[in-house]
C-alpha positions in Angstrom: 6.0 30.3 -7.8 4.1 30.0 -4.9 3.5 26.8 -3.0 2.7 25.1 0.4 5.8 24.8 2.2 6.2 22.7 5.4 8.6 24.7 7.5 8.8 22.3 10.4 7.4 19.2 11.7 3.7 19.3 12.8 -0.1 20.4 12.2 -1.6 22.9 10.0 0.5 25.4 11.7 3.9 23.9 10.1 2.8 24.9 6.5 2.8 28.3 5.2 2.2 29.9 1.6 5.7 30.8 0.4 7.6 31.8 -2.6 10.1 28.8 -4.0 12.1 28.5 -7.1 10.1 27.3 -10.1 11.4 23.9 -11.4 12.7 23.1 -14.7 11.7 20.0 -16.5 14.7 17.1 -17.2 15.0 14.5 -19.5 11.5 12.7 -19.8 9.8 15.3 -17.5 6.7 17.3 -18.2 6.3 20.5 -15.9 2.3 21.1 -15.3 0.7 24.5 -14.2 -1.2 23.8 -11.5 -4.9 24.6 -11.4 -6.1 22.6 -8.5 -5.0 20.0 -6.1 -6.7 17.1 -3.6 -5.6 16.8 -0.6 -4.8 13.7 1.0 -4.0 12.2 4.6 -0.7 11.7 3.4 0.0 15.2 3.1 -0.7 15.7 7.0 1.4 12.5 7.8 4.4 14.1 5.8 3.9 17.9 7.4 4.3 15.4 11.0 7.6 14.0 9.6 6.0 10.5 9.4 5.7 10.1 5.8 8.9 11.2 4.1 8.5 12.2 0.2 10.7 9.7 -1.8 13.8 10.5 -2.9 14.1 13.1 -6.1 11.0 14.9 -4.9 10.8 17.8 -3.1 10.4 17.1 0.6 9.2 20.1 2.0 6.5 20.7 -0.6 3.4 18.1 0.0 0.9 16.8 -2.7 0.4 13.8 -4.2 -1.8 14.4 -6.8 -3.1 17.7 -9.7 -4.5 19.0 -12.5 -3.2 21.4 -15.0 -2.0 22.4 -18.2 1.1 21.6 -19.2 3.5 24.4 -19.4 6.8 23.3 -20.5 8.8 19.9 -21.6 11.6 18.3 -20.9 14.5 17.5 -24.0 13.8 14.0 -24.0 10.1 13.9 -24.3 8.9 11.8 -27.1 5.1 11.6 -26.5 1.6 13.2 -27.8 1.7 16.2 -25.0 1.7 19.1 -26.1 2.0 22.6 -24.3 -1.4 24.0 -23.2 -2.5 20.2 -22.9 -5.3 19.2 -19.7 -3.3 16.8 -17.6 -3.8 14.7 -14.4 -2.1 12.4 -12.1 0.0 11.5 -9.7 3.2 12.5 -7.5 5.6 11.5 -4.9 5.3 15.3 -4.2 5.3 18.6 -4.6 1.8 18.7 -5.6 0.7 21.9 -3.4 2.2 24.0 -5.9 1.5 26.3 -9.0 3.6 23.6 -11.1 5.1 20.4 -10.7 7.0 18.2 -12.1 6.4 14.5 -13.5 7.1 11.8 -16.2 5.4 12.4 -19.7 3.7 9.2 -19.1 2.6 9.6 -15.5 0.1 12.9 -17.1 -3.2 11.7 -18.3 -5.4 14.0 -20.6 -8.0 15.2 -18.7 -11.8 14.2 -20.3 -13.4 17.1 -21.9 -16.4 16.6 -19.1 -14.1 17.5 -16.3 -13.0 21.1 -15.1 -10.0 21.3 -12.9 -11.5 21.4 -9.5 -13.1 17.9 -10.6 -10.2 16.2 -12.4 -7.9 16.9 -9.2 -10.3 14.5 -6.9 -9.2 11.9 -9.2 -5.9 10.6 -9.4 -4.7 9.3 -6.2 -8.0 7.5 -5.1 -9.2 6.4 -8.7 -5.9 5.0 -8.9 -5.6 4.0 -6.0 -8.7 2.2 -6.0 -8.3 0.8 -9.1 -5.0 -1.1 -8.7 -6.2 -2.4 -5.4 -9.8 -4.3 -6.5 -8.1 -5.0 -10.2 -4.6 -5.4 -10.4 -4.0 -6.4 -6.4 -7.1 -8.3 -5.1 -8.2 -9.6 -9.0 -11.4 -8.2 -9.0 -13.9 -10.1 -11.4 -17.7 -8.4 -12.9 -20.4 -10.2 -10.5 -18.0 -10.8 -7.5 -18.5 -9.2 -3.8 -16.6 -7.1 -2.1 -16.6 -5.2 1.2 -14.9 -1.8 1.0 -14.5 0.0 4.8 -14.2 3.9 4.9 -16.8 3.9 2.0 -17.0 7.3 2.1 -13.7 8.1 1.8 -11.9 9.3 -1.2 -10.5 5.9 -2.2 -13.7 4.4 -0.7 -16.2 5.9 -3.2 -14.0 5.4 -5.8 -13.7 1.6 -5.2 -17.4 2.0 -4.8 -18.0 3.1 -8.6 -15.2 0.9 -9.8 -17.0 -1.9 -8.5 -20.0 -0.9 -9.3 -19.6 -0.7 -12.9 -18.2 -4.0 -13.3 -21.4 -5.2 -12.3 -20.3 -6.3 -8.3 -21.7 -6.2 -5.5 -21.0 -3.6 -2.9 -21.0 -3.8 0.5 -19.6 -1.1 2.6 -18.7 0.4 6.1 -18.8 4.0 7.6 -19.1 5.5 11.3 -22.0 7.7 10.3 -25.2 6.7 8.9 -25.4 10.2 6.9 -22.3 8.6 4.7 -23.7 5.4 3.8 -26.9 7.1 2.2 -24.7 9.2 0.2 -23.0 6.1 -0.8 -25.9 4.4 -1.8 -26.4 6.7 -4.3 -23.3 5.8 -5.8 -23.9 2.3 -6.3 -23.2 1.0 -2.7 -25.9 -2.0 -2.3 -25.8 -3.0 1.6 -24.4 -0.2 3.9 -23.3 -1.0 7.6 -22.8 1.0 10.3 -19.4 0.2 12.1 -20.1 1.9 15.4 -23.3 -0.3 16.2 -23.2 -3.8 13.3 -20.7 -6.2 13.3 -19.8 -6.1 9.5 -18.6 -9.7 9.0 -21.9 -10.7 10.6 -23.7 -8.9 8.1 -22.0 -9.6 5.4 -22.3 -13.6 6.2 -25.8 -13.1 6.8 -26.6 -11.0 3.9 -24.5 -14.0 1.6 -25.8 -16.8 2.9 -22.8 -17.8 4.6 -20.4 -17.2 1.8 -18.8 -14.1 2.3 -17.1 -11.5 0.1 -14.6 -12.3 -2.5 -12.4 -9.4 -2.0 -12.1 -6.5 1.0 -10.3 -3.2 0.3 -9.5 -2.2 3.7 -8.1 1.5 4.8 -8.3 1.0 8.4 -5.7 -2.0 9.5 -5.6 -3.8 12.8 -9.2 -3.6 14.7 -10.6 -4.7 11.3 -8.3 -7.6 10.6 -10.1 -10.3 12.6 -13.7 -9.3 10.8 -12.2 -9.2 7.5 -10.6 -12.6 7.7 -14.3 -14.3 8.9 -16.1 -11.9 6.2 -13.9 -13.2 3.0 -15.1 -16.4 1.2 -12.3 -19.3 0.8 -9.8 -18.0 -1.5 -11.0 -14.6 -1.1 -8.1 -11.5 -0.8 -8.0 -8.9 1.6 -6.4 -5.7 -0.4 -5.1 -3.5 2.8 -4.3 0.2 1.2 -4.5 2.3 5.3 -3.8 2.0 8.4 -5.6 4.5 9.9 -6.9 2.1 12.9 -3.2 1.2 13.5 -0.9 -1.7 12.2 -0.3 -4.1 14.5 -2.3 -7.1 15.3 -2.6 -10.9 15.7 -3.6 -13.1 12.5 -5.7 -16.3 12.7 -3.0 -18.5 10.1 -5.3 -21.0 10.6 -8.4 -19.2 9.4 -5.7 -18.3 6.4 -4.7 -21.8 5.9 -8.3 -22.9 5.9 -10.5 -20.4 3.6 -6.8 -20.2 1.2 -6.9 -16.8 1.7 -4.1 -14.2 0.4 -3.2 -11.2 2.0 -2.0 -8.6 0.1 -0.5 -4.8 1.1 -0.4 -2.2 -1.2 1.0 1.3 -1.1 1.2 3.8 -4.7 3.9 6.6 -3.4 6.5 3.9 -2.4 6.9 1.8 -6.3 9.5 2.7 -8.7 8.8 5.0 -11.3 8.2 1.8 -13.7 5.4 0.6 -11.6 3.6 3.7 -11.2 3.7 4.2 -15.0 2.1 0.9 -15.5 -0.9 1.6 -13.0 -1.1 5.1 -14.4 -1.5 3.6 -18.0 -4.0 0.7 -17.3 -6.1 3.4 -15.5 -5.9 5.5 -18.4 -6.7 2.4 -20.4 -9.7 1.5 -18.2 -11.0 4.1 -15.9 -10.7 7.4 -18.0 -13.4 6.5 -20.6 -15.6 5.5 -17.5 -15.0 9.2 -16.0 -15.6 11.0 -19.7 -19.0 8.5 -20.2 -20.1 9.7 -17.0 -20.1 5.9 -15.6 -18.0 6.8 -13.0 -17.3 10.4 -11.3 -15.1 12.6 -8.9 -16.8 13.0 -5.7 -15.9 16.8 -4.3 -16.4 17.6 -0.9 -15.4 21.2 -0.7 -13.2 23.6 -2.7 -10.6 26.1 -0.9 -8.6 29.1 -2.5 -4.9 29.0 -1.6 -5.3 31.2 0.7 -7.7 29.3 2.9 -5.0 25.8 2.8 -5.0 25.6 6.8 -9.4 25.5 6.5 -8.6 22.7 3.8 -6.2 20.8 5.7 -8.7 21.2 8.9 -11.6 19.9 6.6 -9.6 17.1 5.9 -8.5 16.1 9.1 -11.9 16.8 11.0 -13.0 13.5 8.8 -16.3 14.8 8.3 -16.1 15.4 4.4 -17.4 12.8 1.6 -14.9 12.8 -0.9 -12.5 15.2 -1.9 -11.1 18.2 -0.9 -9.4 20.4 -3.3 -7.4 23.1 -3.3 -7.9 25.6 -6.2 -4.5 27.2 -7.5 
């Protein structure tokens, strides 16, 4: 099969289109045809050697998320999939390839609405997004929340999530062009982080009272805003660290507003855990995407033999949404 093999550590020019062994499905595994792929920052951290895949993935193959059919099942697979089914989800890696590998219950029928180049912008920030305002910072319909990078992949897909539950948005982004787009997603008050202070907004714009949850991608230089932006007992979800990851914390402004801190990370959980976020989102998100409530944003489509333009989309920062690679 052919896939998107890192060679050695570094940029664009590490990976190269290659010819690998096709694997065999084990035990509870499904193995997925490929059709198309999103591409995440992750993958460029793990071509850099900063982001090891876990252990029983392949390392040298990034891709954390597809959509297919499946193509072949393990011995042990008990479950509704059949062969020739639409499936999505997630992976600890390998995803960059025309099939992959995962558990029967980590594939999620795709919704008869979506083709492949849409379903693949979903799974790693929809779930993503929805385990960090729901099952992380407890997420309640009418609540406030402030959601930086908003027009990122996980960003608008907090956004809708939010959104539908009846909450209101607030959200950050360097570039003014961004925030409109996100405004037609659902985003209610959009600030501009290069020239607005966004916890003086936000306290302005809420009287006072602040956000009840903050789903932040971008670490340290936000940490101090975040912590005067959240209402008392509010949660600040932190999901990136694109900003960096080291910086002083007020404990007294913790101690004071009651306010819980919580990191989260997908790729890292046992297999257990991922199952369980990959079923409530199945559960809860899926009808939204197949009612049209919420959808996959797609910022640009590459063939396979355009990857290096598709990791250079990505890392130039200047897409909304996904990029996808078609297979």
């Amino acid at each position: 099969m052919k896939a998107i093999v890192i060679t050695k550590p570094g940029g664009t020019e590490s990976l190269e289109l290659l010819e690998v062994e096709r694997p065999e499905p084990r035990g509870e595994q499904v193995r997925v045809r490929v059709r198309a792929s999103g591409l995440n920052r992750a993958d460029l951290m793990q071509a850099r050697g900063s982001y090891p895949a876990p252990p029983g993935v392949p390392s040298n193959i990034p891709g954390l998320e597809f959509a297919g059919e499946v193509d072949a099942l393990g011995p042990d697979v008990t479950g509704p999939l059949r062969i020739g089914d639409r499936v999505f989800g997630i992976v600890g890696g390998g995803g960059q390839a025309e099939y992959v590998l995962c558990h029967e219950r980590m594939a999620v029928p795709i919704p008869s609405n979506l083709d492949f180049e849409q379903a693949a912008a979903v799974p790693e920030v929809f779930l993503t997004a929805h385990d960090a305002l729901e099952t992380q910072g407890g997420i309640k319909p009418g609540q406030r929340v402030l959601i930086h990078a908003v027009g990122s992949g996980v960003g608008s897909a907090a956004l809708q999530i939010a959104h539908t539950m009846g909450c209101q948005v607030f959200g950050t982004s360097r570039t003014a062009e961004k925030l409109e787009l996100a405004k037609e997603l659902g985003l209610d008050v959009g600030i501009h982080s290069n020239t607005e202070d966004f916890a003086e907004a936000i306290l302005r714009e809420t009287g006072g009272e602040g956000v009840h949850v903050v789903i932040d991608h971008i670490g340290a230089p936000v940490l101090e805003g975040n912590l005067n932006a959240l209402s008392t007992q509010g949660v600040l979800v932190v999901v990136g660290l694109l900003g960096g990851g080291s910086a002083s914390v007020d404990l007294l402004q913790l101690l004071r507003k009651r306010i819980r801190l919580v990191g989260t990370t997908l790729r890292a959980r046992p297999l257990e855990e991922k199952i369980a976020v990959t079923q409530c989102f199945a559960e809860r998100v899926v009808p939204w995407l197949a009612r049209g409530l919420v959808r996959p944003i797609v910022d640009r489509v590459f063939g396979l033999d355009d990857f290096r333009a598709a990791q250079a989309r990505l890392e130039s920062n200047r897409g909304f949404g996904k990029v996808i690679l078609r297979f």
